[in-house]
N, C-alpha and C positions, 0 to 999 in steps of 0.2 A: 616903537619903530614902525614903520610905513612900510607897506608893499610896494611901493614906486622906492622907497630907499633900498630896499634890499634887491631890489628888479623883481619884483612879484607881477605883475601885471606886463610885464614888457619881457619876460624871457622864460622858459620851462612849458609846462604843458599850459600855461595859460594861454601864453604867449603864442603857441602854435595854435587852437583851437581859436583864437581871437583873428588870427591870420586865415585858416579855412574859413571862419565863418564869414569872413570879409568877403573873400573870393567868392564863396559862393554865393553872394548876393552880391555880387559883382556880374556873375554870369548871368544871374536871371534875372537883372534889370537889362545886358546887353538882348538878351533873346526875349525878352518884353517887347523891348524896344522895336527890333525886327518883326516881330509878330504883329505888332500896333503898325508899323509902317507898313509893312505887307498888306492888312486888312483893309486898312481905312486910304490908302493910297496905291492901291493894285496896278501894279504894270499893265497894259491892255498886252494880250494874247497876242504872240509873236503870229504874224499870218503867213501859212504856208502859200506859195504861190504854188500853182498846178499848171503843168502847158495843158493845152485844150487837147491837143492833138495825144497826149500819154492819155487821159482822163477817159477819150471815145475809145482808143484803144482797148484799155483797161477793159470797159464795160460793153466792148462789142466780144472781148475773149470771154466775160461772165453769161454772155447772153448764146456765143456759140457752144460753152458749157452745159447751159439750160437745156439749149436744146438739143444736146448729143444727149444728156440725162432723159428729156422725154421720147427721146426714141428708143431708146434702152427700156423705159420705163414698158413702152408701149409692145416693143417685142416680149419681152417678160409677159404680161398682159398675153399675149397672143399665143406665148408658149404654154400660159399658165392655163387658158381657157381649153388648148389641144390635151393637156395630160389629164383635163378635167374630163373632156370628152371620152380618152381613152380609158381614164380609169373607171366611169359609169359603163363603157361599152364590157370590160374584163368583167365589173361588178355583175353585169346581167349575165354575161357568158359563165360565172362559176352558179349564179341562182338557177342556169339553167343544166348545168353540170351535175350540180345535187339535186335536182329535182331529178335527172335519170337517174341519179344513184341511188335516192327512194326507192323508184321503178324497178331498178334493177335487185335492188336489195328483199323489195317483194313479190319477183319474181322467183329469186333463189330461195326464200322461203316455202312457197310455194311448191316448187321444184324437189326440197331436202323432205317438205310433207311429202309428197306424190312418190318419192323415194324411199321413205320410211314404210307407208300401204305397201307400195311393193312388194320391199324386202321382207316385211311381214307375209305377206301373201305367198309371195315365192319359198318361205320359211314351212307355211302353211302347205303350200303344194308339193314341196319337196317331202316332208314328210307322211301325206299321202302317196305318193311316188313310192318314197320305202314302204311303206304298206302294203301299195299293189303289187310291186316285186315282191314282197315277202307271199303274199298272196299266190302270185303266179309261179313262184317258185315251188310253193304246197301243192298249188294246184296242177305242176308238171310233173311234181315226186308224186301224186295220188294218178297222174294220168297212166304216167310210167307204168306203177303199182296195176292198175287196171288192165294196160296191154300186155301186162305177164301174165295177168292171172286170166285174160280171154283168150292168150296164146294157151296157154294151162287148160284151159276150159277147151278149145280146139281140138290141142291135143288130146285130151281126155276123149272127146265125143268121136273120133277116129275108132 
């Protein structure tokens, strides 16, 4: 028995696979085809037609663009050169700011030395201080002492 007798070949899953495959060498002989006419026989480029007068327009708004851009450009530039300016004038005004502050920093050292001799010193004379009061206070309890006893002696020589 034959496959074409029993429908083998013409109906079941042959029968559909025999039909896609058809088709799709049906499709890609039709998009061959276009692709070959396309290549080898190119339509010339549709030409845009431009009025002269939109065209100037156009390129007279890109060109008053440009130069609103360069004048912008150029103020920036001029801003950018002034905060240059100021900020090297601030940079020198703080170099000269720490440099007092050096000055002043080794002035109060100076000053906390000269302050410490002092305190020393006056530590030093203070306690000479209590000395000679302690001193003169002996020596006013001995003077005392003495004009009793030359009152004493006084009296006595009466």
């Amino acid at each position: 028995m034959d496959d074409d007798e029993a429908g083998g070949l013409t109906s079941g899953i042959s029968g559909g696979a025999g039909y896609l495959l058809g088709r799709m060498a049906a499709d890609r002989d039709r998009r061959m085809a276009e692709f070959t006419r396309r290549a080898f026989n190119p339509e010339p480029p549709r030409r845009k037609t431009y009025d002269a007068a939109e065209v100037h327009e156009v390129i007279d708004g890109w060109r008053a663009s440009v130069r609103s851009k360069e004048r912008s450009i150029e103020q920036w530039r001029e801003h950018s050169t002034a905060l240059t300016a100021e900020r090297d004038q601030l940079l020198a005004r703080v170099a000269e700011l720490e440099a007092q502050d050096v000055k002043r920093q080794v002035e109060l050292a100076s000053l906390e030395r000269a302050e410490r001799g002092l305190n020393a010193m006056l530590s030093d004379r203070t306690g000479q201080l209590e000395d000679l009061e302690l001193a003169v206070a002996r020596m006013s309890s001995q003077l005392a002492d003495l004009r009793e006893e030359n009152e004493r002696l006084k009296q006595g020589d009466k």
